[in-house]
DSSP file (Angstrom, degrees, kcal/mol; ACC not computed):
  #  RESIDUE AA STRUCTURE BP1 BP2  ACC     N-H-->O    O-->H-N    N-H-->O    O-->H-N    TCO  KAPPA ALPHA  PHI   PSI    X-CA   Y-CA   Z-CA
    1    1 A X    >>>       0   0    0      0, 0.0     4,-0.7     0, 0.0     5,-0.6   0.000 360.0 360.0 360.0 -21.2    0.0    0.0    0.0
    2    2 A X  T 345 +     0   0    0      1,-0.2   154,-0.4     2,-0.2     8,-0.1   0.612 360.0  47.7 -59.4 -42.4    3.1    2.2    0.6
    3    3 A X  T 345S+     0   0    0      1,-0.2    -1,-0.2   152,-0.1   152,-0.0   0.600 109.9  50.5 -88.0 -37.3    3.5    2.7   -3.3
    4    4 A X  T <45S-     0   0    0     -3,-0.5    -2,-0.2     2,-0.1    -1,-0.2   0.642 100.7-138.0-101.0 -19.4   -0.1    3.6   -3.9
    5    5 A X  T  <5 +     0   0    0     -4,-0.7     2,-0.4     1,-0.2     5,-0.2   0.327  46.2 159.0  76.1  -9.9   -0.1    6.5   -0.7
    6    6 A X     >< -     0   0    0     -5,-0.6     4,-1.6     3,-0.1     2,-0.3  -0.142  38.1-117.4 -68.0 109.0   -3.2    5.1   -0.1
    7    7 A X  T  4 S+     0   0    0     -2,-0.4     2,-0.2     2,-0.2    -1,-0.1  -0.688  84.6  14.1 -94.9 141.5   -3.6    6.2    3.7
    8    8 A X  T >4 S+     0   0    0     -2,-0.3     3,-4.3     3,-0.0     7,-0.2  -0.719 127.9  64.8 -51.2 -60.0   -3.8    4.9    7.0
    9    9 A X  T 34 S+     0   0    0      1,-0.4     6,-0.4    -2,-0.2    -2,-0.2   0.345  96.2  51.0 -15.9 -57.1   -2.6    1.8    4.7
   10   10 A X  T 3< S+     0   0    0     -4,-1.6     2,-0.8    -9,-0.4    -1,-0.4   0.637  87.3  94.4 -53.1 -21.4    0.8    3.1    3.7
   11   11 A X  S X> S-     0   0    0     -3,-4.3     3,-3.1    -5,-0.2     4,-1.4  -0.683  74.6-145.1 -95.3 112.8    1.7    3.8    7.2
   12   12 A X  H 3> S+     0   0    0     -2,-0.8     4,-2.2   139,-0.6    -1,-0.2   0.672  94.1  43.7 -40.3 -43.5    3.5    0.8    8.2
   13   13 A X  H 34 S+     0   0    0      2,-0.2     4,-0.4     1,-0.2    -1,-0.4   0.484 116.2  51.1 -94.4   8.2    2.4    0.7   12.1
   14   14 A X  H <> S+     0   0    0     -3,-3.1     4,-2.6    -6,-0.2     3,-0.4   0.870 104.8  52.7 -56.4 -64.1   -1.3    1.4   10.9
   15   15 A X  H  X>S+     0   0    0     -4,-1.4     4,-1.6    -6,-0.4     5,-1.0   0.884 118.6  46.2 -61.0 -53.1   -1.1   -1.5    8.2
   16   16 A X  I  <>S+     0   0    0     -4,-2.2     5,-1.9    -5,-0.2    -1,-0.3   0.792 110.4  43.6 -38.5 -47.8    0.0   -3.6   11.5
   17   17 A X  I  4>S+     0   0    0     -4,-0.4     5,-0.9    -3,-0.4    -2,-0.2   0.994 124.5  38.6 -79.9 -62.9   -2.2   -2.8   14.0
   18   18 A X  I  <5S-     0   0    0     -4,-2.6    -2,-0.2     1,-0.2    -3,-0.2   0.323 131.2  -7.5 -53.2 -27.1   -5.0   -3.1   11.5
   19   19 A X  I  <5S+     0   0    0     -4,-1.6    -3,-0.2    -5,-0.2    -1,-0.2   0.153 123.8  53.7-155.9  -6.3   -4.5   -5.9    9.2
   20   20 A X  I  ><S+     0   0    0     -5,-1.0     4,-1.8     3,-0.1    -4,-0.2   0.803 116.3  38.7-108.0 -46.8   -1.4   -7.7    9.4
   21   21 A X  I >><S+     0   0    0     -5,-1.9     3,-1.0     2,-0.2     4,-0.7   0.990 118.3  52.8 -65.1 -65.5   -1.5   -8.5   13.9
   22   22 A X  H 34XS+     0   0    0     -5,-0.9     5,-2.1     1,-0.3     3,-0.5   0.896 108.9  47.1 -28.9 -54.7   -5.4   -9.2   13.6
   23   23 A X  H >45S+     0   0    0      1,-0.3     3,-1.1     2,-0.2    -1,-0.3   0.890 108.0  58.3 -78.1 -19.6   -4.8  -11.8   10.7
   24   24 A X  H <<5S+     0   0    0     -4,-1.8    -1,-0.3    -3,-1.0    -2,-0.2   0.880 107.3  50.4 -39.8 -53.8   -2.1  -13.4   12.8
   25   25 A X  T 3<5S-     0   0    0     -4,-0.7    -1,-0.2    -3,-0.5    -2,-0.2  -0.178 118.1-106.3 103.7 -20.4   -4.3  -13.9   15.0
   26   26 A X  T < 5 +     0   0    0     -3,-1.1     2,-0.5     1,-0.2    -3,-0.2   0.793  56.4 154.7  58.6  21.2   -7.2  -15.5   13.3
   27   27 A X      < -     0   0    0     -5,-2.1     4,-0.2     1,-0.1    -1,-0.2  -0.804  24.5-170.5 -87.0 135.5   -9.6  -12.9   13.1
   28   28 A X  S  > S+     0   0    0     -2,-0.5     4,-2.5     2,-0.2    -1,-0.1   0.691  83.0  64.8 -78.8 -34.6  -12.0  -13.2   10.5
   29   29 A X  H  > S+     0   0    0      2,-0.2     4,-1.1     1,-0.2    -1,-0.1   0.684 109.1  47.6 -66.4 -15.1  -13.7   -9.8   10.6
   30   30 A X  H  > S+     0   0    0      2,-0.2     4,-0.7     1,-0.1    -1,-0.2   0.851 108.3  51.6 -97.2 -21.8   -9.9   -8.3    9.5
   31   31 A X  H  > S+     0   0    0     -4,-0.2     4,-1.5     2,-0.2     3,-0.4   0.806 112.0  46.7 -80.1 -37.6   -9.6  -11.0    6.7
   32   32 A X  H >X S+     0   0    0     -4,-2.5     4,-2.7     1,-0.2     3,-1.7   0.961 116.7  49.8 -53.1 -78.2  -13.6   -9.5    5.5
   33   33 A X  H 3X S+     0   0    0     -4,-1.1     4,-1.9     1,-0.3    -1,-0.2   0.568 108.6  45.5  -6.5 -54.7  -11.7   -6.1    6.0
   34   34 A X  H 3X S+     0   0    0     -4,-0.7     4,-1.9    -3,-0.4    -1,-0.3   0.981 114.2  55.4 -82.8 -47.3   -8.4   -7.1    3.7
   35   35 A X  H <X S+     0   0    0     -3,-1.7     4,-2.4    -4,-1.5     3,-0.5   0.957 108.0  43.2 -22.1 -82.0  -11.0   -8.4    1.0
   36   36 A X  H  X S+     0   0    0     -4,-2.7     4,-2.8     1,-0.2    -1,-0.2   0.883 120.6  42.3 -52.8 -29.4  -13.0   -5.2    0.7
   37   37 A X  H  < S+     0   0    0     -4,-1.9    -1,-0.2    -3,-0.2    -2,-0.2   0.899 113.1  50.4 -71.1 -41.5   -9.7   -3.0    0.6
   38   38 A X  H >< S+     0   0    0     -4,-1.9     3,-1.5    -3,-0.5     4,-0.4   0.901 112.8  48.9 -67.5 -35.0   -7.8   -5.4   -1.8
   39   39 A X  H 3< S+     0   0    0     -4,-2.4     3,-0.3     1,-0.3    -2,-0.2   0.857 117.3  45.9 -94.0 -33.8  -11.2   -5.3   -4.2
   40   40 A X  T 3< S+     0   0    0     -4,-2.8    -1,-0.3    -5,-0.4    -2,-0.2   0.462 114.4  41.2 -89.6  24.6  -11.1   -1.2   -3.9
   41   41 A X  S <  S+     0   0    0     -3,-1.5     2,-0.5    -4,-0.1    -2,-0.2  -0.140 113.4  56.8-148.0  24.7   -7.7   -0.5   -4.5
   42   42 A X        -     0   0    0     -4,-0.4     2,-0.7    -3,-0.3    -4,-0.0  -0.945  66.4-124.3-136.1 166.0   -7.0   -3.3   -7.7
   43   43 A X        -     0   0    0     -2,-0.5     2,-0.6     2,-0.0    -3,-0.0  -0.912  16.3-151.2-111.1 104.2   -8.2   -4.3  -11.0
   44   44 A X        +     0   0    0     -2,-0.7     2,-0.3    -5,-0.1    -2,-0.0  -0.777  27.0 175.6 -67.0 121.8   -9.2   -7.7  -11.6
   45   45 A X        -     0   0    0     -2,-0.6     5,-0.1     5,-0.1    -2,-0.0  -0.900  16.5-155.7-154.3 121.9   -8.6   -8.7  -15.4
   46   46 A X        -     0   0    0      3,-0.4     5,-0.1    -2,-0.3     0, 0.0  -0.009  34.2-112.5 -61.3 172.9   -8.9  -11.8  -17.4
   47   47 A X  S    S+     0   0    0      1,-0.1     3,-0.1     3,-0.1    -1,-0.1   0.642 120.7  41.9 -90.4 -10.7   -7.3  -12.8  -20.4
   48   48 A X  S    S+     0   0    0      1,-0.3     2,-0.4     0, 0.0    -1,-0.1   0.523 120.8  44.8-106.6  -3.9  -10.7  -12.6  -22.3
   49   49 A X  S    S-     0   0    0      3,-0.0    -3,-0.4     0, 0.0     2,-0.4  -0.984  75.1-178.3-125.0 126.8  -11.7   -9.2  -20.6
   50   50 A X        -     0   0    0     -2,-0.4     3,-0.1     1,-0.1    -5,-0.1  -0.979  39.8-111.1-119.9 148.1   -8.9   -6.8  -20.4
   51   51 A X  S    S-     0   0    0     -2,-0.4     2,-0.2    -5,-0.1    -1,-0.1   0.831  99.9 -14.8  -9.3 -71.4   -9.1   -3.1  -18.6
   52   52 A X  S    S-     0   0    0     -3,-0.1     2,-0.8     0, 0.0    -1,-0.1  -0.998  83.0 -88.2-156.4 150.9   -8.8   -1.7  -22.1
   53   53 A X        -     0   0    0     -2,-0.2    -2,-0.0    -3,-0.1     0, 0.0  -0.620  33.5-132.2-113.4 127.2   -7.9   -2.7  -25.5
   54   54 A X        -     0   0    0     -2,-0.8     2,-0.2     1,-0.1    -1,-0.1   0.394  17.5-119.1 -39.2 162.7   -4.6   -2.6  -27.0
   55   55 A X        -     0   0    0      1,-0.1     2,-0.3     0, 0.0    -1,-0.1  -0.529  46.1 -98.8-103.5-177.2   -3.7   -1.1  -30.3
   56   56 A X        -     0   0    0     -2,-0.2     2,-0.1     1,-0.1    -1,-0.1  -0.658  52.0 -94.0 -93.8 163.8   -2.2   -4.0  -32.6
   57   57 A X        -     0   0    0     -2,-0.3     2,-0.4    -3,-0.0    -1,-0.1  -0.337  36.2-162.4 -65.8 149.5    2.0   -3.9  -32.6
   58   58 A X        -     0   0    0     -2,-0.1     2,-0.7     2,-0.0    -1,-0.0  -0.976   1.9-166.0-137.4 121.7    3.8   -1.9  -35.3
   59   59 A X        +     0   0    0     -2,-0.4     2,-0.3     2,-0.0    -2,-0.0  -0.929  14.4 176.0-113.3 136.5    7.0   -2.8  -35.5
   60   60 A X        -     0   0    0     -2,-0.7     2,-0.4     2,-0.0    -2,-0.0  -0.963  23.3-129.3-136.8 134.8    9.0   -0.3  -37.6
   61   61 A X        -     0   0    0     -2,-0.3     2,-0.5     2,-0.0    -2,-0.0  -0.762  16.1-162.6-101.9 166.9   12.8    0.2  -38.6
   62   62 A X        -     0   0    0     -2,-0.4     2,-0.5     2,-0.0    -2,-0.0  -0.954   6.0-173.5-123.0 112.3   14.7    3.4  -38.2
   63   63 A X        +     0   0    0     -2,-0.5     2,-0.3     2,-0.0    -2,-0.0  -0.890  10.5 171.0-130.2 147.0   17.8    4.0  -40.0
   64   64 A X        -     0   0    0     -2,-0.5    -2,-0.0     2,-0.0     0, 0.0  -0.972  33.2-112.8-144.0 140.2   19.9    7.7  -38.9
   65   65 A X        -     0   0    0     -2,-0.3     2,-0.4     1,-0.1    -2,-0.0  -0.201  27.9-149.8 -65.2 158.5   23.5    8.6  -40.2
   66   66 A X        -     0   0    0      4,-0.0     2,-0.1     5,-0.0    -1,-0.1  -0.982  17.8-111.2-132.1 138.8   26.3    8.8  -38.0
   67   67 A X    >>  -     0   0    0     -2,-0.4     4,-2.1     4,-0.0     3,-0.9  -0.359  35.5-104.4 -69.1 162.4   29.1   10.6  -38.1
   68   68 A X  H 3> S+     0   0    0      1,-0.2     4,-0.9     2,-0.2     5,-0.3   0.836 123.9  44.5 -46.5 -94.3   32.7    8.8  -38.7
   69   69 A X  H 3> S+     0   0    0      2,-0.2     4,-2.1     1,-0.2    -1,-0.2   0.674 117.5  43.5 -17.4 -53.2   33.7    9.2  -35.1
   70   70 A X  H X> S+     0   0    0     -3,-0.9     4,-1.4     1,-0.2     3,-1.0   0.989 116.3  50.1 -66.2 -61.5   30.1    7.9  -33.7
   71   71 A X  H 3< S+     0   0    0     -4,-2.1     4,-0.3     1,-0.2    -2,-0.2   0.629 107.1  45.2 -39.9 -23.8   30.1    5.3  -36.2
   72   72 A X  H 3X S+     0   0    0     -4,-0.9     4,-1.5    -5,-0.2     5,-0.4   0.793 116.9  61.8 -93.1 -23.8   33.8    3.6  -35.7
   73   73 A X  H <X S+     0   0    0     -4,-2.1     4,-1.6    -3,-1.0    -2,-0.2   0.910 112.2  30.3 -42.3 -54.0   32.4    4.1  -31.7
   74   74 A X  H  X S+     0   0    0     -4,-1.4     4,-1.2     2,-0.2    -1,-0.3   0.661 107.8  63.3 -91.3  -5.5   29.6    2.0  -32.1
   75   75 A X  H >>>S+     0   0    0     -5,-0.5     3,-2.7    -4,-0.3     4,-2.5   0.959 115.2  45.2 -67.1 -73.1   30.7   -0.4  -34.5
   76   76 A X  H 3X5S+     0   0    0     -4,-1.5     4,-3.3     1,-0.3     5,-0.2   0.877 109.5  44.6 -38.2 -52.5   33.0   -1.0  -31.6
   77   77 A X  H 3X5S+     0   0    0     -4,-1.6     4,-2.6    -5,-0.4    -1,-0.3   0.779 111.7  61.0 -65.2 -20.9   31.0   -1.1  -28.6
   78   78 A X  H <X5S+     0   0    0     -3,-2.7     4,-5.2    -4,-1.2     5,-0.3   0.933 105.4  50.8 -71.5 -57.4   28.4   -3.5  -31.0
   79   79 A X  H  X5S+     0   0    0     -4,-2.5     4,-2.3     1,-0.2     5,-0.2   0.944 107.7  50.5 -67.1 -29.3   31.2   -6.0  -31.3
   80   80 A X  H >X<S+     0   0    0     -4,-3.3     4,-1.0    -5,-0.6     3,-0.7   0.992 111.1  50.6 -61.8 -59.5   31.6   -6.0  -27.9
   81   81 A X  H 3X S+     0   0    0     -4,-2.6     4,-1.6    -5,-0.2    -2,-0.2   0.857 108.6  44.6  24.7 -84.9   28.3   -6.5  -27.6
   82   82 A X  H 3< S+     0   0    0     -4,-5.2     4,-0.4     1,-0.2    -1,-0.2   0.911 113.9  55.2 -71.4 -18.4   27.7   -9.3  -29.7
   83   83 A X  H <X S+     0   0    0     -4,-2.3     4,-1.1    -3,-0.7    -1,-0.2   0.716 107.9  44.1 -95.3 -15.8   30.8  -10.9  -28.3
   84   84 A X  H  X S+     0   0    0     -4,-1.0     4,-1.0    -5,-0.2    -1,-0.2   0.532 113.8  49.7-102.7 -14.6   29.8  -10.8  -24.6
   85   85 A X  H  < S+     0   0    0     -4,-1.6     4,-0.4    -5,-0.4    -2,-0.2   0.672 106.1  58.5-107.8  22.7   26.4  -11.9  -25.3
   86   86 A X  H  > S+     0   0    0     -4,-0.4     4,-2.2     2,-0.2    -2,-0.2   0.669 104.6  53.5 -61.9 -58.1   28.3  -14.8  -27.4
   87   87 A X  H  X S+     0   0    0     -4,-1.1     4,-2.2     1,-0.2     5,-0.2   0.989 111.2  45.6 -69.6 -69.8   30.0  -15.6  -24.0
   88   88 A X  H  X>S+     0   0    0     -4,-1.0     5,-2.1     1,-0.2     4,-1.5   0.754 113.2  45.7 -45.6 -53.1   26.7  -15.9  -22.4
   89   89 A X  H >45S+     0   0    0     -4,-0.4     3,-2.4     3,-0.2    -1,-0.2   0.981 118.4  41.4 -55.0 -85.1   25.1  -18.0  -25.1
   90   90 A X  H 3<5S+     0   0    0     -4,-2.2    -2,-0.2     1,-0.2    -3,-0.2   0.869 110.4  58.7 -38.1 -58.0   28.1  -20.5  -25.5
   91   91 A X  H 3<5S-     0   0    0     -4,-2.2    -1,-0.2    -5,-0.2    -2,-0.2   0.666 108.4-126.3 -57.8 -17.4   28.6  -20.6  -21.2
   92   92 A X  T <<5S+     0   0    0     -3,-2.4    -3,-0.2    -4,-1.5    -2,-0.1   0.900  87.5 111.0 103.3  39.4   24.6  -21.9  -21.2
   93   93 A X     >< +     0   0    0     -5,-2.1     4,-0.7    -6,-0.1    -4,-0.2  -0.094  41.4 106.5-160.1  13.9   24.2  -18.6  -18.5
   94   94 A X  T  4 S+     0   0    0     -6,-0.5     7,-0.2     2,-0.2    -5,-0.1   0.865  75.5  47.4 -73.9 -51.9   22.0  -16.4  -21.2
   95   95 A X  T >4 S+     0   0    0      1,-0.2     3,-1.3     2,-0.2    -1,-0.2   0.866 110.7  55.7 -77.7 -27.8   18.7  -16.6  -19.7
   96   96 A X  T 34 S+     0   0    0      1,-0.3     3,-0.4     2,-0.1    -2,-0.2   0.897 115.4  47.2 -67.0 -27.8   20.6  -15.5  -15.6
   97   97 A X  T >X  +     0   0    0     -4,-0.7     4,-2.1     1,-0.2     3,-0.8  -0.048  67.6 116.6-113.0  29.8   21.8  -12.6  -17.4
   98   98 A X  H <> S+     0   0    0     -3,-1.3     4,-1.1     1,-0.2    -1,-0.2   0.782  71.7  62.6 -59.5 -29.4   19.0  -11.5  -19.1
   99   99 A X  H 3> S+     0   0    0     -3,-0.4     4,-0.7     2,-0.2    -1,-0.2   0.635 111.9  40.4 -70.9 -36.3   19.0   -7.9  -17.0
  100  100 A X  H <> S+     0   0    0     -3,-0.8     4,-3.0     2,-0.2     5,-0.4   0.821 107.7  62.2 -98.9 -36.8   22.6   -7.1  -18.6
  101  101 A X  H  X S+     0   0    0     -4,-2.1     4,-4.3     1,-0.2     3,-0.3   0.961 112.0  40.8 -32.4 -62.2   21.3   -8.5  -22.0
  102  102 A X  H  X S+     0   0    0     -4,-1.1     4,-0.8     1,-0.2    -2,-0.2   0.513 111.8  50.2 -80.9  -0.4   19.0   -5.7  -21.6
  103  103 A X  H  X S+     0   0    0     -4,-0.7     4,-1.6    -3,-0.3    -1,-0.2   0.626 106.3  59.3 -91.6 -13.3   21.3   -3.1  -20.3
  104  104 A X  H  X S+     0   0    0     -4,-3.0     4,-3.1    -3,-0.3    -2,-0.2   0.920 112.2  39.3 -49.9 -60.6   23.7   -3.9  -23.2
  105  105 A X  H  X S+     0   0    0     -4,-4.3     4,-0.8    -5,-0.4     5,-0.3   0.822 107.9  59.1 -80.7  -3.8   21.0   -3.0  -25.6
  106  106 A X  H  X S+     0   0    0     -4,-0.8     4,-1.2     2,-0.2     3,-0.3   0.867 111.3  49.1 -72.9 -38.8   19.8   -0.1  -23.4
  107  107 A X  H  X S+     0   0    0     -4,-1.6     4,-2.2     1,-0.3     5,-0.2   0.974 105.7  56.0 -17.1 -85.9   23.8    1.1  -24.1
  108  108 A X  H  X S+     0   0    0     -4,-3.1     4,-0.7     1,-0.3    -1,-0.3   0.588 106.0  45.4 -59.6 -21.8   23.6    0.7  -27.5
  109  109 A X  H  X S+     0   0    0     -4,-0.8     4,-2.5    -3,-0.3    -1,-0.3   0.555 111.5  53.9 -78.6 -31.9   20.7    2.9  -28.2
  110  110 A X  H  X S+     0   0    0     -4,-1.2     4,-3.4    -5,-0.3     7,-0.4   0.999 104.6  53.7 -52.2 -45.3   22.0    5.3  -26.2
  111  111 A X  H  < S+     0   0    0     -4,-2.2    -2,-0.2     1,-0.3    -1,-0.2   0.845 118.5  36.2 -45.5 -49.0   25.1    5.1  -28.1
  112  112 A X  H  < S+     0   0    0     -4,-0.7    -1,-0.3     1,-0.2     3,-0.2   0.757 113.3  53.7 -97.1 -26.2   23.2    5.6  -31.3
  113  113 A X  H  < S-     0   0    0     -4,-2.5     2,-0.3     1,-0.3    -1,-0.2   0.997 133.9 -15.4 -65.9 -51.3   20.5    8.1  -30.0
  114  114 A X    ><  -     0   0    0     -4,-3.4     3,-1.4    -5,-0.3    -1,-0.3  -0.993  49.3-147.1-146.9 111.6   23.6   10.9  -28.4
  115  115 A X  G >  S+     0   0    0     -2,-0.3     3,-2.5     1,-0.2    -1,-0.1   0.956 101.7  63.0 -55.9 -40.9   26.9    9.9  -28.0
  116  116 A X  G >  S+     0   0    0      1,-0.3     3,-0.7     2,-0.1    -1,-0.2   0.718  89.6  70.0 -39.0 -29.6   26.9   12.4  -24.9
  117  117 A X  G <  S+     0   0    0     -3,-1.4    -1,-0.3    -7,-0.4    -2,-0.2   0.496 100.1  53.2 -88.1  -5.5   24.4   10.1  -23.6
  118  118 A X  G <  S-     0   0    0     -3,-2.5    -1,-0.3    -4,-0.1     4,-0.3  -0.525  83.9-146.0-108.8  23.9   27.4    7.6  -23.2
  119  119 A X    X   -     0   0    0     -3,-0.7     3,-2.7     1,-0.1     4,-0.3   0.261  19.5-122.0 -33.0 128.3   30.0    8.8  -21.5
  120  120 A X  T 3  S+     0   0    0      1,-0.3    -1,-0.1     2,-0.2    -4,-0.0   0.330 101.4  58.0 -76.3  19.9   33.2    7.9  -22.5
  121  121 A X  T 3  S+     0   0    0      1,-0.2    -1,-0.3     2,-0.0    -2,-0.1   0.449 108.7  52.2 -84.2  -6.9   34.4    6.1  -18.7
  122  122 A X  S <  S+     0   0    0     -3,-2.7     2,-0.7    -4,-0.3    -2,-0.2   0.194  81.3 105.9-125.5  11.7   31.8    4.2  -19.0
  123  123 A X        +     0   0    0     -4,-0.3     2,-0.4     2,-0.1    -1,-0.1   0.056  55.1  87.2 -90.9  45.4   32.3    2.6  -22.7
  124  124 A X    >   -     0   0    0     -2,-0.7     3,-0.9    -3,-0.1     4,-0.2  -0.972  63.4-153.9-143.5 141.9   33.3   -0.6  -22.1
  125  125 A X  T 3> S+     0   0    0     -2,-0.4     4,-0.6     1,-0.3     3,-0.3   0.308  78.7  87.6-107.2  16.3   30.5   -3.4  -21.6
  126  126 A X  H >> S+     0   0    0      2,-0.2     3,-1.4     1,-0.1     4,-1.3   0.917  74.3  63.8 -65.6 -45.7   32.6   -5.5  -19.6
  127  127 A X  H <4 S+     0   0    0     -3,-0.9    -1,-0.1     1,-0.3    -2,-0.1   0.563  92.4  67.8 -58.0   4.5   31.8   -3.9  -16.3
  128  128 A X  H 34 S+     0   0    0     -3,-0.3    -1,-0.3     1,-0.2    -2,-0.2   0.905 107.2  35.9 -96.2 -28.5   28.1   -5.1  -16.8
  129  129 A X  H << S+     0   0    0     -3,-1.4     2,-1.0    -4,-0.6    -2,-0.2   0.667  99.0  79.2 -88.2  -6.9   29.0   -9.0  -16.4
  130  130 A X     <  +     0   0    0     -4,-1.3     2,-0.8     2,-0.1    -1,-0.1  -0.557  67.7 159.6 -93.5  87.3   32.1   -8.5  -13.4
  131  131 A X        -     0   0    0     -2,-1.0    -3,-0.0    -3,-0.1    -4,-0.0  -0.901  41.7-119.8-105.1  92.0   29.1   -8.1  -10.5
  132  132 A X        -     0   0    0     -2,-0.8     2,-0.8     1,-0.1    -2,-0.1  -0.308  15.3-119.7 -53.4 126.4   30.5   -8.8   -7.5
  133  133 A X    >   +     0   0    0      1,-0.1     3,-0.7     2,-0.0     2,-0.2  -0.546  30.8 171.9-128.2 155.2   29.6  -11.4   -5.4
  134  134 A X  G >   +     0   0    0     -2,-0.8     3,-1.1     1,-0.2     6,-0.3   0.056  45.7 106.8 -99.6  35.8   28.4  -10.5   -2.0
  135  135 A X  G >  S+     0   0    0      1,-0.2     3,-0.5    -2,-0.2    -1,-0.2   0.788  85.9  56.9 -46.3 -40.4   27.0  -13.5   -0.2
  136  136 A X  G <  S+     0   0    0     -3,-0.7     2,-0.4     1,-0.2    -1,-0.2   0.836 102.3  55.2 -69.8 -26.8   30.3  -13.4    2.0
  137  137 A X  G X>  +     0   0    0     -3,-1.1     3,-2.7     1,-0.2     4,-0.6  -0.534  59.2 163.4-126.5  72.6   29.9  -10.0    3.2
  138  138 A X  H <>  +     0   0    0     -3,-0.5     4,-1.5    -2,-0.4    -1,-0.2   0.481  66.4  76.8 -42.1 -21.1   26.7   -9.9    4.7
  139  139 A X  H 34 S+     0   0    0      1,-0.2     4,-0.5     2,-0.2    -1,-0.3   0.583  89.5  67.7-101.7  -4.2   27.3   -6.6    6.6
  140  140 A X  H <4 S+     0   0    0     -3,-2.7     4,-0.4    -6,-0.3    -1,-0.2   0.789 105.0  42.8 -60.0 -39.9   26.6   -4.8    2.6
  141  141 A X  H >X S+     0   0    0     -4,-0.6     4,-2.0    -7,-0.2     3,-1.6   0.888  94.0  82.1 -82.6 -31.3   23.0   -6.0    2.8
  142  142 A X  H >X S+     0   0    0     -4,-1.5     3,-1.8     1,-0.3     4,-1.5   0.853  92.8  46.2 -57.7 -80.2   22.3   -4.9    6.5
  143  143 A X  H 3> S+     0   0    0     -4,-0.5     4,-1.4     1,-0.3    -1,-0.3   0.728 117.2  45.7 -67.2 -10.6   21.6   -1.2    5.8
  144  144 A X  H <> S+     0   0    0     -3,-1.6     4,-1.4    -4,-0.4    -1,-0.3   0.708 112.7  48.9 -74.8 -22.1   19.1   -2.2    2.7
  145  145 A X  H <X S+     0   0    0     -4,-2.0     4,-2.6    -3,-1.8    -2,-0.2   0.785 111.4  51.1 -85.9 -27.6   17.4   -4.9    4.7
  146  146 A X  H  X S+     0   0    0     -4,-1.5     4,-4.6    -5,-0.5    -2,-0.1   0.959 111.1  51.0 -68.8 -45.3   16.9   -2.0    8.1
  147  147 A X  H >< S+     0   0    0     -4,-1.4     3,-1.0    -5,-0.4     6,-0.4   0.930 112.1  43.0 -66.3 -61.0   15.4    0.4    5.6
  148  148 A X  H 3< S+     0   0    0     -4,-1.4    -1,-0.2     1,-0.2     3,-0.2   0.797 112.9  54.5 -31.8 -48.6   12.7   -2.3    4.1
  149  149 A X  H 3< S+     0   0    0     -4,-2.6     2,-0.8     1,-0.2    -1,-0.2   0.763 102.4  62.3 -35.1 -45.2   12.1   -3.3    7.5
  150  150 A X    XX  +     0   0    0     -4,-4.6     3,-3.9    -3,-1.0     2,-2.6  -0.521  65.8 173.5 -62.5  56.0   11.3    0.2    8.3
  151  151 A X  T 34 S+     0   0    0     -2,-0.8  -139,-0.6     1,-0.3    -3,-0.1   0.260  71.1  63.7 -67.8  30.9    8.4    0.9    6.1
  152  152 A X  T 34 S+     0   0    0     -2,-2.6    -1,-0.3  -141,-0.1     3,-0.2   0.350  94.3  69.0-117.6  -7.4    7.5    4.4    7.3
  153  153 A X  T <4 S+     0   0    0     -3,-3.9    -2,-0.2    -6,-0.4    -5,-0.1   0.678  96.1  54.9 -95.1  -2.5   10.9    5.2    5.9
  154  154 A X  S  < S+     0   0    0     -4,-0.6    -1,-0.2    -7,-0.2    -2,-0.1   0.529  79.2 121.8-101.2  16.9    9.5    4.6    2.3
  155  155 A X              0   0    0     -3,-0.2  -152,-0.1     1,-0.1    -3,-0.1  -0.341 360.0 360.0 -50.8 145.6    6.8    6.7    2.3
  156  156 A X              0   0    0   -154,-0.4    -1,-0.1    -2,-0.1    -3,-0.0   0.181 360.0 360.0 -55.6 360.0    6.3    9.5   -0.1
């Protein structure tokens, strides 16, 4: 509810006292309660009734010059590209990395929309597969884990 503002609801020790302790608890009358709230604050939709109806896809290409400079830029940054999602493919690890798959191509359109939009410390697409990991160092997650725990600190 936190996301939606929708108040008391959003306020974490409200959403506790009110709905979350009760239904621990086995009260029914809070379960009525979560019912009526859930059914005024969501959309129920099928797959043969939807909210509203879609236009059909149009899938279109776009083609824009580049200058000599942008162009030997992205040419580069493409084969790098194709070649790290090459590694992925061949290592069987394509579908776990789907999230850099899609920051690769978010890159590359940058690349092509503004070079500016690119900065050039950040033009090498290796740093998007060395993701350190931090299973070992537990004492990185402890201040993300306080603040979710705290939900009055993610209010709006």
């Amino acid at each position: 509810m936190t996301f939606l503002r929708f108040e008391p609801f959003s306020i974490k020790s409200y959403w506790q006292s009110l709905i979350q302790h009760p239904l621990g608890q086995g009260n029914k009358n809070r379960l009525s309660r979560l019912q009526v709230l859930m059914a005024t604050t969501s959309l129920r939709r099928t797959k043969e009734k939807s909210l509203i109806g879609l236009p059909p896809k149009i899938v279109g290409t776009c083609y824009a010059d580049l200058s000599a400079e942008e162009r030997q830029i992205y040419d580069h940054m493409e084969g790098e590209a194709k070649g790290l999602v090459q590694n992925l493919i061949n290592s069987g690890s394509l579908m776990h990395n789907y999230s850099t798959v899609l920051s690769i191509i978010l890159r590359l359109t940058q690349l092509y929309d503004d070079a500016s939009l690119y900065p050039p410390e950040l033009r090498s697409l290796n740093t998007l597969t060395s993701i350190e990991d931090v299973t070992d160092k537990s004492e990185l997650l402890q201040k993300p884990i306080a603040i979710l725990q705290d939900g009055e600190d993610l209010r709006f």
